[in-house]
C-alpha positions in Angstrom: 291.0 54.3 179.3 294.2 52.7 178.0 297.6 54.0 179.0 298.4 55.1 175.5 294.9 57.0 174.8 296.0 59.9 176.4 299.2 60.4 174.5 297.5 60.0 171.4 294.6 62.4 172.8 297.3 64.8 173.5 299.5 64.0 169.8 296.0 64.4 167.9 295.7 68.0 169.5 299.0 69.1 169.0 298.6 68.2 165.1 295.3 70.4 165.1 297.1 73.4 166.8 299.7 72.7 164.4 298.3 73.4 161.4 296.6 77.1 162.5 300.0 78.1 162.9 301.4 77.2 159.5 302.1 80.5 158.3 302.7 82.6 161.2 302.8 86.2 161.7 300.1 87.2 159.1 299.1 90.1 157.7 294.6 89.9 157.6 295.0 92.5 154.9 298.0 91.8 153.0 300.1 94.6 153.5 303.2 92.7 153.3 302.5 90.7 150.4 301.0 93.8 148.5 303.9 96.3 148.9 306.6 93.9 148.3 307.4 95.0 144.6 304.3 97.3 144.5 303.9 100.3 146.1 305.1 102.0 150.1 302.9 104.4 151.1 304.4 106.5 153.2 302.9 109.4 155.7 304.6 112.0 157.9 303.3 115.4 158.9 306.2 117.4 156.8 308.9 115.6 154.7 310.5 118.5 155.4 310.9 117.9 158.8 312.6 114.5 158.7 316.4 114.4 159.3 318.7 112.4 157.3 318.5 109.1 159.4 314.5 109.0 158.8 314.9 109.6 154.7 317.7 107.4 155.0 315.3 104.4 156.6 312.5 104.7 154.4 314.7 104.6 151.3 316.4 101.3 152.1 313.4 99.8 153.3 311.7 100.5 150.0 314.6 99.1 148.4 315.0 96.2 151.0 310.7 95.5 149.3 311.9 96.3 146.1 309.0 99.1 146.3 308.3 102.5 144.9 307.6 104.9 147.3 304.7 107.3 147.9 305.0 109.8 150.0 301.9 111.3 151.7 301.8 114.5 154.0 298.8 115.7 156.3 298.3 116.4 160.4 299.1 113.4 162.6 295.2 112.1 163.5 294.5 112.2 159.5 297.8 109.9 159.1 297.1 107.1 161.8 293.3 107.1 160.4 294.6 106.2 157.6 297.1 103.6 158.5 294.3 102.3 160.4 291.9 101.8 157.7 294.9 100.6 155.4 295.3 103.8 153.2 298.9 104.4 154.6 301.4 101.8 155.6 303.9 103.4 157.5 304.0 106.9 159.2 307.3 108.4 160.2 308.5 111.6 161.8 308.0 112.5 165.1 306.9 108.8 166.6 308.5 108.3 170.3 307.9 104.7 171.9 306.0 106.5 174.3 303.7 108.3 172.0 299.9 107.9 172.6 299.0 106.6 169.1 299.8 103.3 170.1 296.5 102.5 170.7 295.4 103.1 167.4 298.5 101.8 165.7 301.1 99.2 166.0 304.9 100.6 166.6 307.8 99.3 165.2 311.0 98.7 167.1 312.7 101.7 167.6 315.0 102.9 164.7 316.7 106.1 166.2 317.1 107.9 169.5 316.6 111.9 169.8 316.1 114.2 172.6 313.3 116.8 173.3 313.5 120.1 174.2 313.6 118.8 178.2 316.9 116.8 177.4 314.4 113.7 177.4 315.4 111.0 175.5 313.2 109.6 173.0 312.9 106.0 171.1 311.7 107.1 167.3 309.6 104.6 165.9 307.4 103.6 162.5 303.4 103.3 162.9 302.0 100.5 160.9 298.2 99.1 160.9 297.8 96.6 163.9 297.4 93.1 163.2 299.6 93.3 160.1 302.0 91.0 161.7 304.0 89.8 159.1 304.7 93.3 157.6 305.6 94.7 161.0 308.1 91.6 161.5 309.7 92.6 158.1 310.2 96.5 159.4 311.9 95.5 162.8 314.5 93.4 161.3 315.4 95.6 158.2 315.3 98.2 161.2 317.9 95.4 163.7 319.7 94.8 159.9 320.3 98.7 159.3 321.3 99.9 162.4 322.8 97.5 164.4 323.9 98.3 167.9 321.6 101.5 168.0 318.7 102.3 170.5 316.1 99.0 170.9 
């Protein structure tokens, strides 16, 4: 073997890795691409029960997508079953850091800090659809953007 086959070996396969990544985070299903100017959909267990900061976040995002919201309500395991087969795209209200549904969705950074009823605090986060990269990328900094030097 030559002294320069091995650099070249080495170049070749860097190109090849290369050009997997050339569009890095993805979204498999499109979620980013199809909300931006389209439709959010949006579920939480009582839009009622979100406080001002939560309405407040889901707003400007929809405005930071140039989106129309839709607002869905129903119990918590009908909401991440359907963020996980793509018919919601964010749930909100009542999402700690810590929360068990992370194993059947993907959290977002945390947007806002609350304490429970134990004087625990907790890190409020958005559920999206795991593997939906690019869209979750887009929530965490609208959420870094919009609330700068809060909990995260």
């Amino acid at each position: 073997m030559k002294p320069d086959q091995p650099g070249a070996i080495a170049a070749l396969m860097g190109t090849v890795l290369l050009a997997g990544c050339d569009r890095l985070p993805r979204d498999p299903n499109g979620t980013l691409r199809r909300v931006e100017g389209g439709t959010l959909v949006v579920g939480t267990t009582s839009r009622a029960s979100l406080d001002p900061v939560e309405i407040g976040l889901v707003e400007a995002l929809g405005e930071d997508l140039s989106t129309r919201l839709r607002w869905i309500e129903a119990p918590a395991g009908d909401l991440m079953r359907a963020v996980e087969d793509g018919r919601v795209d964010v749930v909100i209200g009542g999402i700690a850091e810590s929360d068990p549904w992370s194993s059947r969705v993907a959290f977002s950074r945390p947007y806002e800090q609350k304490t429970d009823a134990r004087g625990r605090a907790l890190r409020m986060v958005l559920g999206v659809r795991h593997g939906e990269n690019a869209f979750l990328l887009r929530i965490d900094r609208f959420i870094g953007r919009s609330r700068a030097g809060g909990p995260g």
